[in-house]
C-alpha positions as a Markdown table, in Angstrom:
| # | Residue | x | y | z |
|---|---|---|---|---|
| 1 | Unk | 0.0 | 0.0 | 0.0 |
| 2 | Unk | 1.7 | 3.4 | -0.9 |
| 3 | Unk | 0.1 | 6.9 | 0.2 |
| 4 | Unk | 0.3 | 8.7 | -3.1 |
| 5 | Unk | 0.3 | 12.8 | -3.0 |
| 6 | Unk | 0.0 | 14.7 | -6.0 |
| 7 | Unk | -1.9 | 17.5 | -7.8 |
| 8 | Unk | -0.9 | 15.7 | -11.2 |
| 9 | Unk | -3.6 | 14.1 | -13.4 |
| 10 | Unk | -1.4 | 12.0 | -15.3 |
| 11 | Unk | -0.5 | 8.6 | -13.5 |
| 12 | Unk | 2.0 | 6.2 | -14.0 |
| 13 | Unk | -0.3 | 3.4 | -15.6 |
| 14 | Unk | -3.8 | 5.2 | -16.2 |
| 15 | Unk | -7.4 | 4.7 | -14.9 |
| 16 | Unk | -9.2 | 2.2 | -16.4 |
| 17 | Unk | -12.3 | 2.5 | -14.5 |
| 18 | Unk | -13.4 | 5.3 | -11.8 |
| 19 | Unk | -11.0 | 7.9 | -11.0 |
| 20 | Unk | -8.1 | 8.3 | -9.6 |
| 21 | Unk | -6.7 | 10.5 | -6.4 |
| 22 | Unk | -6.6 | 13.9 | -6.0 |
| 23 | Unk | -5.5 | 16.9 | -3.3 |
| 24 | Unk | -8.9 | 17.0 | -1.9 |
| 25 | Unk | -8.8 | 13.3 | -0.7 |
| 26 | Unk | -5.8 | 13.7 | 1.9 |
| 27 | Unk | -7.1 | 11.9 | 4.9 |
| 28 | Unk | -10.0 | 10.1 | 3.3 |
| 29 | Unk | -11.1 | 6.3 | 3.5 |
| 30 | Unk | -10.4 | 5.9 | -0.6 |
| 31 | Unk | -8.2 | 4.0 | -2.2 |
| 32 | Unk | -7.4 | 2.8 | -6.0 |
| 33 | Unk | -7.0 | -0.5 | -6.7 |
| 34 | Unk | -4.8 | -2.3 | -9.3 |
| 35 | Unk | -6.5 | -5.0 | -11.8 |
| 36 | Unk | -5.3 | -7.9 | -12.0 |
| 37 | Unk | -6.1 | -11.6 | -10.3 |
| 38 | Unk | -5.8 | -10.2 | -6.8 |
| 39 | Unk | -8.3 | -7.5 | -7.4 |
| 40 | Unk | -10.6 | -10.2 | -9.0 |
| 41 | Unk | -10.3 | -12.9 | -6.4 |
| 42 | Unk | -11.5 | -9.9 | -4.0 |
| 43 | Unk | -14.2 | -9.0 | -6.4 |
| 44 | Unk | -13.3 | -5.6 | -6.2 |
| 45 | Unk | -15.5 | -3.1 | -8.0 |
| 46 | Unk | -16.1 | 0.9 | -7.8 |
| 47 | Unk | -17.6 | 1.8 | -5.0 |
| 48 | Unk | -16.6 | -1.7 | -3.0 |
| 49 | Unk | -15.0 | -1.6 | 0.5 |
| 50 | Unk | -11.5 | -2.9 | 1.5 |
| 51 | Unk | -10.8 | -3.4 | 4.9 |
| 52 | Unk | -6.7 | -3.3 | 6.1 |
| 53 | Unk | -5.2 | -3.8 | 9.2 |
| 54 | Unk | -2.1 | -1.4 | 10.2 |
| 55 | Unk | -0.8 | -2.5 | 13.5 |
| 56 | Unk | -3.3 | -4.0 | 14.9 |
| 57 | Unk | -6.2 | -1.6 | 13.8 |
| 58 | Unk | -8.6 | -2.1 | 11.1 |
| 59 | Unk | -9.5 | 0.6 | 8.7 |
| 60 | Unk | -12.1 | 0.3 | 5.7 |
| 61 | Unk | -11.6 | 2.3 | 2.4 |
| 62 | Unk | -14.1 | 2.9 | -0.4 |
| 63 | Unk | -12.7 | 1.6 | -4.0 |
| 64 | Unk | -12.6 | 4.9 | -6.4 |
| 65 | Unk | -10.8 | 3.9 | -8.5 |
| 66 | Unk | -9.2 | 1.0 | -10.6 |
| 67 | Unk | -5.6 | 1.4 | -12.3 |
| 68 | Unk | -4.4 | -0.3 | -15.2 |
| 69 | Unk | -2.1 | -3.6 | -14.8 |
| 70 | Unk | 1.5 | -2.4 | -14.9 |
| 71 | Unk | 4.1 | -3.5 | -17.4 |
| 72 | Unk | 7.3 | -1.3 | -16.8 |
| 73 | Unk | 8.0 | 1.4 | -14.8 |
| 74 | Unk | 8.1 | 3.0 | -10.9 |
| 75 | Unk | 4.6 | 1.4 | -10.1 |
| 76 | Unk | 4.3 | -2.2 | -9.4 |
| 77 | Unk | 0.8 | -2.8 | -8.7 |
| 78 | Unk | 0.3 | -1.2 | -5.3 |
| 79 | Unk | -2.8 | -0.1 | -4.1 |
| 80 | Unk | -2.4 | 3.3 | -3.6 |
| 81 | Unk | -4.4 | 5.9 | -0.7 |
| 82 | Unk | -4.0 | 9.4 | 0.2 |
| 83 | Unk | -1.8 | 10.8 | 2.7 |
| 84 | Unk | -2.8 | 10.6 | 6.1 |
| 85 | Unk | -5.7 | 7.5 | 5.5 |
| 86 | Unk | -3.9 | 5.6 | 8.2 |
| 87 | Unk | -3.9 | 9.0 | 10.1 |
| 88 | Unk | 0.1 | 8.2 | 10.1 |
| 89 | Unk | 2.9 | 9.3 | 8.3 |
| 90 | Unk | 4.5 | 6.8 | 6.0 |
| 91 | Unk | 7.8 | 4.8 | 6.7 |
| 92 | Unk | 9.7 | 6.1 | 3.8 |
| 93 | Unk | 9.0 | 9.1 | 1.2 |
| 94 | Unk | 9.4 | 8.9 | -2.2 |
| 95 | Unk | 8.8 | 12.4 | -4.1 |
| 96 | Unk | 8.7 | 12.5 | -7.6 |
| 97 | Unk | 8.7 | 16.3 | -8.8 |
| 98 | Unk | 8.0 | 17.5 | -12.6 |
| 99 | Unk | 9.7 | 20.8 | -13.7 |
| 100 | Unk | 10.5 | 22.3 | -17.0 |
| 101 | Unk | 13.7 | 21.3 | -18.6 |
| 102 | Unk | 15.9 | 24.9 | -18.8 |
| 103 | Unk | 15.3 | 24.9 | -15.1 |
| 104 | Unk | 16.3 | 21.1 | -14.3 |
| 105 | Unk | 19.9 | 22.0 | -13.1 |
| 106 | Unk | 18.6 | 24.8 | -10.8 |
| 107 | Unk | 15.8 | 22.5 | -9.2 |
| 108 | Unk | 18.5 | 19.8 | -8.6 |
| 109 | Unk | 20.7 | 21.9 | -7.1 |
| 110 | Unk | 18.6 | 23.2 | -5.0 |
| 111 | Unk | 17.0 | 19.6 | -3.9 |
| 112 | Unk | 21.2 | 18.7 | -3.4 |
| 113 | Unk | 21.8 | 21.1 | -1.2 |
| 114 | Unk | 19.7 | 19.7 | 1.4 |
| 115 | Unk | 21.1 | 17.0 | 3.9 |
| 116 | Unk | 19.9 | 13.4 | 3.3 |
| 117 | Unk | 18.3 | 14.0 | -0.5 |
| 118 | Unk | 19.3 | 11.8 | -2.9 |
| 119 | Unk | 17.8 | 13.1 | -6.4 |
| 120 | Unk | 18.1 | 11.8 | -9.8 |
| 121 | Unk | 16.8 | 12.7 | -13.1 |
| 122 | Unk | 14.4 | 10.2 | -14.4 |
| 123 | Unk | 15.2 | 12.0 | -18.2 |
| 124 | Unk | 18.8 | 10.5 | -18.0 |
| 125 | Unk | 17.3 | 6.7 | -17.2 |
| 126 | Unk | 14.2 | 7.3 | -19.7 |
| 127 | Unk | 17.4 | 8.1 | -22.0 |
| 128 | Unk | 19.2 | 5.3 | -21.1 |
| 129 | Unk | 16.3 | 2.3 | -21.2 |
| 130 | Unk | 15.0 | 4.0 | -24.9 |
| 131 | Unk | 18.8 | 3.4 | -26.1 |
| 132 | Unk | 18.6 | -0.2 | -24.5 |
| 133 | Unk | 15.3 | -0.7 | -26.1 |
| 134 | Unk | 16.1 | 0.3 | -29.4 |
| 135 | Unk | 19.1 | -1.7 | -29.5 |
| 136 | Unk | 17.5 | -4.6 | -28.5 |
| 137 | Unk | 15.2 | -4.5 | -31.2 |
| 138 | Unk | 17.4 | -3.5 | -33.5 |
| 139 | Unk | 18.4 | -7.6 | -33.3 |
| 140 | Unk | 15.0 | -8.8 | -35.1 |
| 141 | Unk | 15.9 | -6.2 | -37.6 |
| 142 | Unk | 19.0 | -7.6 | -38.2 |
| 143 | Unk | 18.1 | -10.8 | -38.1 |
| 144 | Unk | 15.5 | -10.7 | -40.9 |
| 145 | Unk | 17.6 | -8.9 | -43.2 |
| 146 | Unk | 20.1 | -11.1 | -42.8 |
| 147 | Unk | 17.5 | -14.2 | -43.5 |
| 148 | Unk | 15.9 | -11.8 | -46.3 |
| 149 | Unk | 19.6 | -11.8 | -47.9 |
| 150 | Unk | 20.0 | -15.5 | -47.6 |
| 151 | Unk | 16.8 | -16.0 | -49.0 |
| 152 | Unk | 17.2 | -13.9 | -52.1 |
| 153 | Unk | 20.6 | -15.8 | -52.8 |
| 154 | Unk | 18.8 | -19.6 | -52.6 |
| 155 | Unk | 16.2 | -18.7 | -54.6 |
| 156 | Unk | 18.1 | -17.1 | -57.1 |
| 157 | Unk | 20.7 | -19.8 | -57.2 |
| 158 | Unk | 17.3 | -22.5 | -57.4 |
| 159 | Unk | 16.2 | -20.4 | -60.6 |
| 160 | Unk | 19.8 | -20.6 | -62.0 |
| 161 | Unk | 20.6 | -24.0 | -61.5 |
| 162 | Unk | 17.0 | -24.8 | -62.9 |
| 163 | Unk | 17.8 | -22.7 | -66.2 |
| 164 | Unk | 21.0 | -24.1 | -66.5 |
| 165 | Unk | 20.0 | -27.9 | -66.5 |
| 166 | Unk | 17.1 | -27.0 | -69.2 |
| 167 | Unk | 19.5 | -26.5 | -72.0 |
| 168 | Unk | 18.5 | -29.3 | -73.7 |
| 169 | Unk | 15.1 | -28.3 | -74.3 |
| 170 | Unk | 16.1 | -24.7 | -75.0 |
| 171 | Unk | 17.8 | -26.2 | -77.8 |
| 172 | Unk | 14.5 | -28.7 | -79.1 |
| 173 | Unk | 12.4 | -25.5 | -78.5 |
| 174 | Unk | 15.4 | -23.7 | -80.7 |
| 175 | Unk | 15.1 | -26.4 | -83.2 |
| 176 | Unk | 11.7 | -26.3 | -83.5 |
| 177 | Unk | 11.5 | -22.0 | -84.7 |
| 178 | Unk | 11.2 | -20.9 | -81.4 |
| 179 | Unk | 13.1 | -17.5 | -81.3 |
| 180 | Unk | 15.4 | -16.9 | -78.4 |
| 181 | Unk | 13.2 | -13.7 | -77.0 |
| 182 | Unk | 10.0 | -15.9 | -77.3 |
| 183 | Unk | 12.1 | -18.5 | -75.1 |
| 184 | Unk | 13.3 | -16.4 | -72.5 |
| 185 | Unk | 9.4 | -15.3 | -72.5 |
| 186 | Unk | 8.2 | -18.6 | -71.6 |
| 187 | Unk | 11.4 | -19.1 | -68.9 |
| 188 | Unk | 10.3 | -15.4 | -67.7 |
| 189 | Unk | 6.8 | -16.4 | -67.3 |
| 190 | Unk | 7.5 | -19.7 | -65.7 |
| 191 | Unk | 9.6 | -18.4 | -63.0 |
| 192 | Unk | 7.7 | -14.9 | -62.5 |
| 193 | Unk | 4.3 | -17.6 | -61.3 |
| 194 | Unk | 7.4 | -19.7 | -59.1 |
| 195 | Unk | 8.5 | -16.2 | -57.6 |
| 196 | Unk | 5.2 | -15.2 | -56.8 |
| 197 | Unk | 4.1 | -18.8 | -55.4 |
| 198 | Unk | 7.2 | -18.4 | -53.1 |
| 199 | Unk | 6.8 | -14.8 | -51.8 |
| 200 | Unk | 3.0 | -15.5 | -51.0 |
| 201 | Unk | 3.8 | -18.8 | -49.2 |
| 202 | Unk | 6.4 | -17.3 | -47.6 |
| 203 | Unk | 4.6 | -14.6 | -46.1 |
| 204 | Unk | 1.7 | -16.4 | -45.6 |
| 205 | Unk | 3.4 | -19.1 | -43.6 |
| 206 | Unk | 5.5 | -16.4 | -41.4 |
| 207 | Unk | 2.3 | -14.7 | -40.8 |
| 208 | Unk | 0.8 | -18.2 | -39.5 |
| 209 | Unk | 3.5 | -18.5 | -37.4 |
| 210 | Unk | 3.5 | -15.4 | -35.7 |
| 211 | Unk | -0.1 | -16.1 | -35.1 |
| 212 | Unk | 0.3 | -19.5 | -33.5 |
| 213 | Unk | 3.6 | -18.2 | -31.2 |
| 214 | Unk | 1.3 | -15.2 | -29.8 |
| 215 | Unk | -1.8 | -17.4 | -29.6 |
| 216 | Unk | 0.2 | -20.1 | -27.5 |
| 217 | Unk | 2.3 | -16.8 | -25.9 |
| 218 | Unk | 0.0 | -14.0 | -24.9 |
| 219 | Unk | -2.8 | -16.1 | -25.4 |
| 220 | Unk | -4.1 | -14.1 | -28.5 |
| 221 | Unk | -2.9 | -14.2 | -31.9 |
| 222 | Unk | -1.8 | -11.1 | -33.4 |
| 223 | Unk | -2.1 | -10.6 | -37.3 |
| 224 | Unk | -0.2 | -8.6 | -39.5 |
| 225 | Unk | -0.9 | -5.2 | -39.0 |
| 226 | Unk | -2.1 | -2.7 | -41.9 |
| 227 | Unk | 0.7 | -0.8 | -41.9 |
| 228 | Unk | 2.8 | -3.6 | -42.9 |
| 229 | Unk | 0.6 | -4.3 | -46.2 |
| 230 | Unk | 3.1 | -2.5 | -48.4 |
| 231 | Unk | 5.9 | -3.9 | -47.0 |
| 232 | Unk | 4.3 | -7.6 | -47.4 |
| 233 | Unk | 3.4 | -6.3 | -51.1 |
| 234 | Unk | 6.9 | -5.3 | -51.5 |
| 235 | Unk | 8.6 | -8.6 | -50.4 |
| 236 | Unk | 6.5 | -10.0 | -52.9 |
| 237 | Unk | 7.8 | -8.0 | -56.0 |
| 238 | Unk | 11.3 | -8.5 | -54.9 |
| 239 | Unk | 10.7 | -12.2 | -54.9 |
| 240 | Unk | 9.3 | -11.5 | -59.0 |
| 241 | Unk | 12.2 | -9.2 | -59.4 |
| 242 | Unk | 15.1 | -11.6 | -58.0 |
| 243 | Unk | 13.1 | -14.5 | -60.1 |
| 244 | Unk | 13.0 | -12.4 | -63.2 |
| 245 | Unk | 17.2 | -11.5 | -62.8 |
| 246 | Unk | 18.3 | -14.8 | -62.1 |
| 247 | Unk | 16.5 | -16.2 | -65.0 |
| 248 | Unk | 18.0 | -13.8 | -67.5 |
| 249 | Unk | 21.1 | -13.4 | -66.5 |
| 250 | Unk | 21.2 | -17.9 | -66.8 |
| 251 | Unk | 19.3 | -18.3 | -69.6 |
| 252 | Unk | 20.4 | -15.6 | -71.7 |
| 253 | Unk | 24.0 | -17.4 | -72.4 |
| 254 | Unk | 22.2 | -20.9 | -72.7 |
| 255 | Unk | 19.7 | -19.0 | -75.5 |
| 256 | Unk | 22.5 | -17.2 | -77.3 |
| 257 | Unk | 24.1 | -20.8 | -77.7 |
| 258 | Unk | 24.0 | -22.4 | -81.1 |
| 259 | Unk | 21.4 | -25.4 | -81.1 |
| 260 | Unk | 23.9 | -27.9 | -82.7 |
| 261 | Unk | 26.5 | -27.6 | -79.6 |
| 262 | Unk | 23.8 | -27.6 | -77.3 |
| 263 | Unk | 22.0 | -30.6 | -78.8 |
| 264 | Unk | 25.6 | -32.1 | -79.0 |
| 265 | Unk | 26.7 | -31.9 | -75.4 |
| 266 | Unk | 23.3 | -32.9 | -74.0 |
């Protein structure tokens, strides 16, 4: 239980339901609850009463208020009343004071130059856990380039190799009057459906895997969000583009060939 004091309508995590404290409830029987499974196990609702003993004595509060479940952060849950609801003052003080930013150095050195403060800037840890952050998921990043790259090369190594062991019937279709640009048309049309086939399966399976992980994780599955339509579109091009590249650049030699040493070596 934490005594919280503050004329500041912002809190850490947010209401959710009812309201939250304010100056005018110092020494009042109210107190805002958490949610989460202690808050339902005590069916706690707005307007319910909680009864706590402090040293021996029994004191009842009215719920006003219910805060959101906390994720990171200073606030871990507590249930929070205002100052003087125990009509005692609290073990330990914790003040958390919000000033503009030119006069930050003034404010800490004057909150320094009394005995027994310790103050720190939460800006300089907010700095420091958004560089973490962004580092850490800078690794996914990383990661799926990385497998994007790797990707890229197996296919277009797959279309290659394919091209390359289809000489032989480049050279019947050759014999037969095919011209070489009506070939590479057919090879060009063939591998634009195999690149297409692969980018939609692709996506399509990552997406059903990131669905199953959250939906066994978080317990509901996440899809892929509209903004990342266009990228999903654009992975899908690239997979035509890299298809369409790796077939030219292997079937063009194979087609500029002349059909007797083709149909001789094969």
């Amino acid at each position: 239980v934490q005594a919280r004091d503050t004329d500041n309508p912002n809190t850490l995590t947010g209401i959710v339901a009812g309201r939250g404290l304010t100056p005018d409830d110092a020494g009042q029987p109210v107190i805002v609850v958490p949610e989460g499974d202690l808050t339902t196990q005590l069916g706690l609702t707005i307007g319910s009463t909680l009864t706590l003993r402090e040293d021996g004595r029994m004191h009842d509060f009215e719920v006003v208020g219910i805060s959101a479940a906390p994720t990171v952060g200073f606030n871990t849950g507590a249930f929070y009343v205002p100052p003087n609801a125990f009509g005692a003052q609290p073990d330990f003080s914790f003040y958390v004071l919000q000033t503009e930013p030119d006069k930050l150095n003034e404010v800490l050195l004057a909150l320094t130059a009394n005995p027994l403060n310790f103050t720190i800037d939460i800006s300089f840890i907010d700095g420091l856990l958004k560089r973490f952050i962004d580092q850490f998921s800078a690794i996914p990043t990383v990661v799926g380039l990385l497998s994007l790259l790797a990707a890229a090369v197996t296919m277009a190594n797959t279309v290659s190799l394919a091209t390359l062991e289809r000489r032989r019937q480049i050279g019947i279709l050759k014999t037969v009057g095919l011209k070489g640009n009506r070939v590479l048309g057919v090879m060009l049309l063939e591998n634009t459906l195999i690149g297409l086939l692969g980018g939609v399966l692709g996506i399509g399976l990552s997406a059903l895997g990131v669905a199953i992980a959250t939906q066994l994780g978080v317990g509901e599955a996440i899809p892929i969000p509209r903004e990342a339509l266009p990228v999903a579109i654009a992975l899908i091009v690239a997979s035509i583009v890299i298809a369409w590249i790796a077939t030219f650049l292997s079937a063009r030699p194979a087609i500029a060939e002349q059909v007797t040493h083709i149909l001789r070596y094969e």
